[in-house]
LOGULO-72674 format. One record per residue (C-alpha): residue number from 1; z, x, y. Coordinates in pm, whole numbers, plus 50000, padded with zeros to 5 digits. Example, Ala and Ser with C-alpha at 12.3 -4.5 7.8 and 13.67 -1.06 7.14 Angstrom:
2
<atom 1 <50780 51230 49550>> <atom 2 <50714 51367 49894>> 
//
This chain:
371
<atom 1 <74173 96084 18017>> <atom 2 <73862 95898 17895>> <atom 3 <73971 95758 17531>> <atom 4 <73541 95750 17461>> <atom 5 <73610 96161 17566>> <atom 6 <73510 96382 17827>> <atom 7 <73175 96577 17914>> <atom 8 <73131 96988 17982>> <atom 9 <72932 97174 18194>> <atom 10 <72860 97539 18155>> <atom 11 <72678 97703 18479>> <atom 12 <72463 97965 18408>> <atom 13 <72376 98110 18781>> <atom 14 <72075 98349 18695>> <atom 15 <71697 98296 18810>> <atom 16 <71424 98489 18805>> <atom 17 <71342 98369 19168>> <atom 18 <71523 98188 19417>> <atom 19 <71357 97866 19485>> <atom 20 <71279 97746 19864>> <atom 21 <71495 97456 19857>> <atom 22 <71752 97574 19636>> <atom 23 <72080 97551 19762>> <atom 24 <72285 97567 19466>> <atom 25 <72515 97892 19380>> <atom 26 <72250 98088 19159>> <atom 27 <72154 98449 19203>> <atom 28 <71759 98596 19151>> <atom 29 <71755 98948 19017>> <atom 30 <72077 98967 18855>> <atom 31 <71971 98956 18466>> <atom 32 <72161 99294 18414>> <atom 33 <72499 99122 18449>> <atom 34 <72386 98842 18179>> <atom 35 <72583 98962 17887>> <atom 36 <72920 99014 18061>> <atom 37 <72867 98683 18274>> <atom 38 <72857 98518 17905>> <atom 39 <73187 98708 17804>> <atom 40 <73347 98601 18083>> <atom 41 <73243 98290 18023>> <atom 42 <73373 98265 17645>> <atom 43 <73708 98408 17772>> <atom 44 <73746 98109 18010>> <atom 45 <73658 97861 17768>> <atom 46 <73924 97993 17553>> <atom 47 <74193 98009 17826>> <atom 48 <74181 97603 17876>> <atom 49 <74416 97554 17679>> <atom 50 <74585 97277 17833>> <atom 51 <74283 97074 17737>> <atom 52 <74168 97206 17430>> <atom 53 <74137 96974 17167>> <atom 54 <73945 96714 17386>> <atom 55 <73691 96485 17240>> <atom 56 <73374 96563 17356>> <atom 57 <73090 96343 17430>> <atom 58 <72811 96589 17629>> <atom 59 <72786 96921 17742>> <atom 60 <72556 97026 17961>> <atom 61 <72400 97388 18046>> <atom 62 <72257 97356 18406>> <atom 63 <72178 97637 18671>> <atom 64 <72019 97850 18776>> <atom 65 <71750 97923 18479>> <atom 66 <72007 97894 18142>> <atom 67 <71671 97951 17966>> <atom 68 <71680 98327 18084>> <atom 69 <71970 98337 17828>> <atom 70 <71937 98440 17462>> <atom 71 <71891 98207 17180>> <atom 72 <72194 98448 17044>> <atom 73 <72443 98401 17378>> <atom 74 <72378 98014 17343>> <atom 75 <72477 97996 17017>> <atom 76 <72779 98214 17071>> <atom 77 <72866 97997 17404>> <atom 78 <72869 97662 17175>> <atom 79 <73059 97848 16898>> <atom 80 <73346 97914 17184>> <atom 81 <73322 97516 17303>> <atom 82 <73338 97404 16927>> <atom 83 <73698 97581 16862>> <atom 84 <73814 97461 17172>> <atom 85 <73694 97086 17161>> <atom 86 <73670 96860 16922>> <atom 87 <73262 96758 16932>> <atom 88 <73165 96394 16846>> <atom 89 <72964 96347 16580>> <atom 90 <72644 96206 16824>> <atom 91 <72737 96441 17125>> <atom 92 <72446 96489 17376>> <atom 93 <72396 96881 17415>> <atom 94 <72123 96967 17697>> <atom 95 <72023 97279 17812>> <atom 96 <71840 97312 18179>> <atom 97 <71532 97544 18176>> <atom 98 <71234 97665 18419>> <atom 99 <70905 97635 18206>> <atom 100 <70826 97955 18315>> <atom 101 <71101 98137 18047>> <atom 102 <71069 97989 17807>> <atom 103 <70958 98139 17413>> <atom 104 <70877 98023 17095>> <atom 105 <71170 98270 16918>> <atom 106 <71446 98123 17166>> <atom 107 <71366 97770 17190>> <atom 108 <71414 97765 16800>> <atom 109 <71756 97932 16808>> <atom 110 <71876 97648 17118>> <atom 111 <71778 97430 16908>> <atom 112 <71970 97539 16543>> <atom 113 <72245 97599 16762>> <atom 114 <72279 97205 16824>> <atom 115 <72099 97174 17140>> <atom 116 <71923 96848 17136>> <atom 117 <71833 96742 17446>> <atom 118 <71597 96961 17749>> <atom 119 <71547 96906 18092>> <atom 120 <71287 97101 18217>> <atom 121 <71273 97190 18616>> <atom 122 <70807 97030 18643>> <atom 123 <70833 96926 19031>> <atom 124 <70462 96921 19120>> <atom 125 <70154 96933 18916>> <atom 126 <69925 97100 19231>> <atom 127 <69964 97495 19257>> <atom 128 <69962 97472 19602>> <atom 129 <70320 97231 19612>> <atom 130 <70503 97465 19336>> <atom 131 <70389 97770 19530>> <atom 132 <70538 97642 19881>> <atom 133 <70839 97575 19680>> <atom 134 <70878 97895 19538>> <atom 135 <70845 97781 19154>> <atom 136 <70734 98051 18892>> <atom 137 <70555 97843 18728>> <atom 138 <70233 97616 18704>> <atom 139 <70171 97256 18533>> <atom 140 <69964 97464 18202>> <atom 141 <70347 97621 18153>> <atom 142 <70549 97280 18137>> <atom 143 <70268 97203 17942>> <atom 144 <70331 97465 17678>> <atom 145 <70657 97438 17696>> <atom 146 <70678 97067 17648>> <atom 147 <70460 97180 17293>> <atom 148 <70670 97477 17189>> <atom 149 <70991 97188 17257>> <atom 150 <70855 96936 17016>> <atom 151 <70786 97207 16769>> <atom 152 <71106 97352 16739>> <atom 153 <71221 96931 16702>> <atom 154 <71323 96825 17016>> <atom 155 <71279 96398 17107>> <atom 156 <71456 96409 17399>> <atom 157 <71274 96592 17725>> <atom 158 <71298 96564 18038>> <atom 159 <71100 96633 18354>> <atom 160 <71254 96690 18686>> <atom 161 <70975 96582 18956>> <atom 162 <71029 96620 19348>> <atom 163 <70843 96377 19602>> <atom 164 <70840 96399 19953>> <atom 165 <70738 96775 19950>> <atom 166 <70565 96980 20283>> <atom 167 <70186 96850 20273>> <atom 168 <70243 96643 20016>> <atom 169 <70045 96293 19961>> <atom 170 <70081 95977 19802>> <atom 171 <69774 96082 19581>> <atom 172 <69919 96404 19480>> <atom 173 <70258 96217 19414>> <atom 174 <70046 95954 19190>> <atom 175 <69885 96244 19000>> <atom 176 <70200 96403 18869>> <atom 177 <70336 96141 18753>> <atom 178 <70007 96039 18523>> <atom 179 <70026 96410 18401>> <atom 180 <70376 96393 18333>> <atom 181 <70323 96086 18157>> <atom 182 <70064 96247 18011>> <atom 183 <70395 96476 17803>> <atom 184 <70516 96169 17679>> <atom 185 <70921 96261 17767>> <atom 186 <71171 96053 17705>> <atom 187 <71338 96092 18050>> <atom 188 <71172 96142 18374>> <atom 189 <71394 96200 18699>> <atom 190 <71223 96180 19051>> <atom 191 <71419 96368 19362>> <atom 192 <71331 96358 19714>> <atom 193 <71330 96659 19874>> <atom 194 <71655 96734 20052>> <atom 195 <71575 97028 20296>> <atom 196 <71893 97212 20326>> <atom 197 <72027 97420 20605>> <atom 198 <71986 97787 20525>> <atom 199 <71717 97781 20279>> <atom 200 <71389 97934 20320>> <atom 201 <71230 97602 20316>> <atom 202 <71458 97494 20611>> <atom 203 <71333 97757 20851>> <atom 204 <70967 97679 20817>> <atom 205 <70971 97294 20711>> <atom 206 <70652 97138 20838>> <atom 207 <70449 96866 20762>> <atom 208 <70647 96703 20584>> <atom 209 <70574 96335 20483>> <atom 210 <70750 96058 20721>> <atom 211 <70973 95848 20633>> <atom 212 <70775 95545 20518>> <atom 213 <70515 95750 20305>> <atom 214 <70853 95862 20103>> <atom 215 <70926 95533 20025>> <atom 216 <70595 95421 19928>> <atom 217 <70599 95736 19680>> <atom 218 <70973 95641 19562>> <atom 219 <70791 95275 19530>> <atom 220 <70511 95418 19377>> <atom 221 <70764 95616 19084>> <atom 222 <70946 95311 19049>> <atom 223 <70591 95091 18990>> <atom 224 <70438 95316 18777>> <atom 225 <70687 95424 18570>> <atom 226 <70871 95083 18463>> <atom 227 <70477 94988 18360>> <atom 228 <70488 95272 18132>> <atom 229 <70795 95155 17985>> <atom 230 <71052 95375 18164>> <atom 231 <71407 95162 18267>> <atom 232 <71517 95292 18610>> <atom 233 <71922 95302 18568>> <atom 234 <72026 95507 18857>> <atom 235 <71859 95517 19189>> <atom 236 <71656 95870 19074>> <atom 237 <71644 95856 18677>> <atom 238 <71408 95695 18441>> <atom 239 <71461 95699 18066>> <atom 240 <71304 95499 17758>> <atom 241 <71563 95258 17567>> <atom 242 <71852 95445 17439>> <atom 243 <71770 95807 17653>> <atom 244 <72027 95782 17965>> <atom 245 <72141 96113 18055>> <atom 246 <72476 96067 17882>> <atom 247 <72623 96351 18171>> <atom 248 <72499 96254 18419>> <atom 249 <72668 95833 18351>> <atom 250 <72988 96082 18305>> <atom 251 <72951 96182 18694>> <atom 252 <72837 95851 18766>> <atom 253 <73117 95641 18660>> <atom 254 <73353 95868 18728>> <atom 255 <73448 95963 18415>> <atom 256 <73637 96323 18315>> <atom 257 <73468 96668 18277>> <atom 258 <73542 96989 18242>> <atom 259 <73320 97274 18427>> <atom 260 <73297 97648 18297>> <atom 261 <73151 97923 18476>> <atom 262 <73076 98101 18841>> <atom 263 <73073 97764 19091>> <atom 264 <73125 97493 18820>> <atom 265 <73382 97186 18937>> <atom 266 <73568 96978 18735>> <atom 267 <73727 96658 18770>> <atom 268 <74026 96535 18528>> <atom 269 <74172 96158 18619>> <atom 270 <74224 96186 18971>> <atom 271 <74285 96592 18975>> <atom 272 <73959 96837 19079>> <atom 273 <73927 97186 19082>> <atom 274 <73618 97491 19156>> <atom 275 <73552 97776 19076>> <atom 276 <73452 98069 19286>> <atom 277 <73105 98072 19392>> <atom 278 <73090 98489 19437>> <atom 279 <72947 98654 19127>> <atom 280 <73137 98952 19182>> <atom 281 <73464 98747 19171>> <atom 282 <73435 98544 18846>> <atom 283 <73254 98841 18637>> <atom 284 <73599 99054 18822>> <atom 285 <73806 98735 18618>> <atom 286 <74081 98831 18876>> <atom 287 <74096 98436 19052>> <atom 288 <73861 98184 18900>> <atom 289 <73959 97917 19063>> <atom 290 <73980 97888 19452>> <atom 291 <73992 97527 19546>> <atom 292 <74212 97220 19361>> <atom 293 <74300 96921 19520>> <atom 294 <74446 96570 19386>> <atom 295 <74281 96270 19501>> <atom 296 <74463 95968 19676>> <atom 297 <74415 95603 19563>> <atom 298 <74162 95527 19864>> <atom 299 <73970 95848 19858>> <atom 300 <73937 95810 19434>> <atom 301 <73844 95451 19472>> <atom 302 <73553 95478 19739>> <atom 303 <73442 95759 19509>> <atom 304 <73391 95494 19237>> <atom 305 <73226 95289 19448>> <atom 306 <72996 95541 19635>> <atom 307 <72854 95691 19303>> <atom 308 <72903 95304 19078>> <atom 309 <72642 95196 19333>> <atom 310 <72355 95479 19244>> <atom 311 <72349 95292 18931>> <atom 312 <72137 94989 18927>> <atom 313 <72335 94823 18702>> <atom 314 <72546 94885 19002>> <atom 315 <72992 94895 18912>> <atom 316 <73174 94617 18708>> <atom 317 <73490 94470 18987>> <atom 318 <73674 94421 18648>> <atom 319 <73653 94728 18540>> <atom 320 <73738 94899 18889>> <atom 321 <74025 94633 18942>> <atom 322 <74202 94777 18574>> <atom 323 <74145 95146 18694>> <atom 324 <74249 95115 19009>> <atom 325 <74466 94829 19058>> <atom 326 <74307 94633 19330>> <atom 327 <73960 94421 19328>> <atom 328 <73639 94533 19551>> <atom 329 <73624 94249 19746>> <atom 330 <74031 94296 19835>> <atom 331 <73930 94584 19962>> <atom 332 <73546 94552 20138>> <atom 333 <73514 94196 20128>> <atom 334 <73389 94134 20486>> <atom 335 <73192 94487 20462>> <atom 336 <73014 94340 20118>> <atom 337 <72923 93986 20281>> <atom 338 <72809 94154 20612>> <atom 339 <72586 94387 20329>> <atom 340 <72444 94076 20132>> <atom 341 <72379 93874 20413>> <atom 342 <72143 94155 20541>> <atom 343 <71949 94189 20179>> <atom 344 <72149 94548 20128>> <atom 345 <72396 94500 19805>> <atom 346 <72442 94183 19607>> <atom 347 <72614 94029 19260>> <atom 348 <72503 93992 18971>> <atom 349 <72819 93797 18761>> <atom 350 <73102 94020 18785>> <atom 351 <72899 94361 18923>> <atom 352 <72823 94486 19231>> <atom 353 <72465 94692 19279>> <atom 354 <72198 94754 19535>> <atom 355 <71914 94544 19607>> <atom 356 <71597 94685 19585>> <atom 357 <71588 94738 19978>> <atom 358 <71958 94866 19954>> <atom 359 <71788 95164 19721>> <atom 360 <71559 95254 20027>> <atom 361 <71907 95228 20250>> <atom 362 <72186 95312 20063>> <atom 363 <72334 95644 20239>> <atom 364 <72359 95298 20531>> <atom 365 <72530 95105 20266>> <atom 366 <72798 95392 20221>> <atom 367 <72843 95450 20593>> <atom 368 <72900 95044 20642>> <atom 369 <73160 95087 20335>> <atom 370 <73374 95374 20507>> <atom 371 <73678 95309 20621>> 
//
């Protein structure tokens, strides 16, 4: 285990509506089960033993919409993690939330409960893009709730945006980000749209932008936001000095985490486990975990490389050579020099990273890199 600690994750699987692209294990409709889902919840906490007493870096309440939870069951949910885990004294402590839900009155209790840091789920400024993505809300309710965030104290926001949507333009693209801008957050992350198999959006995907207009928007994020003072440090995340998503570095270096809750994974050294994705099964408490598998040396150390590389700092080779015993170039070298001499990765000192065409290219990168 990390000696710096290790992160949580909490997964709160409620919405209030199923988004069009959303592939992720979360459940529209299903309030009424709220209160037990958060008993359940605090029972499982309590039952990890074997790693209570953790330091604790960053916890992190992601969905789903945890904003459709009480300012109460938040507070009682971070009561629970505090006996069990030992929380440093400058721990990051986000909650996930849909503009849409949020209030004045609960805002104000996430945040005396410790909460410091919000990401909030913005997308699109144009009506027309949130409604063909099924979002509940418009850009006048990230608005609002960007005001009611700052005036219940919170200085550390951010705003999820998504590029490459159906009938989407560069111009469109260039006007969210000015009005996200606009919010002043300290973080801004920028997703292309991954159309899933099975989602609504998958069955009637059309016009969507080709592939070179998505990289001139992904160009276009990358332009505009580093002139408005924003330090791109992973291939889709933008933060001001000092506002890095502290869990998501965790997943990104590969560090240790514990997950809590319906779907939520963990990964401890070189040991992963799930749990069930059926609602019915974890509020039942009868199995909550159906899948745990150990990692071999080659599978956790092309991990480290494969996620080391979305950072654009890119993954130290002394630091991988003391966790894992053997250098990156003992183990890719001709792979890496075939990838710099075509422009895709190169070194800076001692680190490894993606050039800035290697960005545009990098699910190539990790297909060149696979044994």
């Amino acid at each position: 285990m990390n000696a710096s600690g290790i992160a949580l994750y909490v997964h709160i699987p409620f919405c209030k509506q199923k988004c069009a692209y959303c592939d992720f294990t979360s459940f529209a409709g299903r309030e009424a089960d709220i209160a037990h889902y958060c008993d359940v919840l605090a029972r499982e906490i309590a039952a990890a033993g074997r790693w209570h007493g953790c330091f604790v870096h960053s916890a992190f309440f992601g969905g789903g919409t945890p904003t459709l939870l009480q300012g109460e069951q938040i507070t009682m949910l971070l009561e629970e993690l505090r006996k069990a885990f030992i929380f440093t004294a400058d721990i990051e402590i986000t909650m996930e939330g849909n503009p849409g839900t949020l209030t004045r009155q609960n805002v104000a209790l996430y945040r005396a409960a410790s909460v410091n840091r919000f990401s909030l789920g913005a997308q699109a400024m144009q009506p027309r893009l949130l409604e063909s993505l099924g979002r509940i809300h418009r850009w006048r309710d990230v608005e609002q709730s960007v005001a009611l965030l700052r005036e219940a104290g919170f200085c550390n926001i951010n705003l999820d945006l998504m590029f490459g949507l159906p009938g989407q333009d560069i111009s469109d693209w260039s006007d969210t980000l000015q009005a996200a801008l606009a919010l002043g957050p300290e973080h801004l992350s920028c997703y292309g749209l991954q159309v899933e198999e099975g989602t609504p959006l998958a069955a009637r995907c059309e016009d969507l932008p080709d592939e070179e207009e998505e990289r001139a928007m992904y160009a276009r994020a990358r332009s505009v936001l580093s002139g408005a003072g924003y330090a791109q440090y992973e291939l889709s995340n933008f933060a001001k000095p000092g506002r890095e998503c502290r869990q998501n570095l965790t997943y990104w270096t590969r560090g240790d985490y514990l997950g809590f809750g319906c779907a939520a994974h963990s990964l401890m050294g070189d040991q992963r486990w799930s749990n069930t994705p059926s609602l019915s099964d974890y509020l039942s408490e009868k199995s909550l975990i159906i899948e745990e598998t150990r990692l071999d040396a080659p599978e956790a150390r092309f991990e480290a490389l494969m996620l080391g590389l979305r950072l654009t700092e890119g993954l130290s080779s002394t630091e991988f050579e003391r966790r894992y015993g053997c250098g990156i170039k003992e183990l890719w070298g001709e792979r890496l020099d075939s990838l710099r001499q075509s422009g895709l990765i190169e070194w800076a000192g001692e680190r490894l990273r993606l050039t800035e065409r290697g960005m545009d290219l990098q699910n190539s990168v990790l297909v060149a890199l696979m044994d």
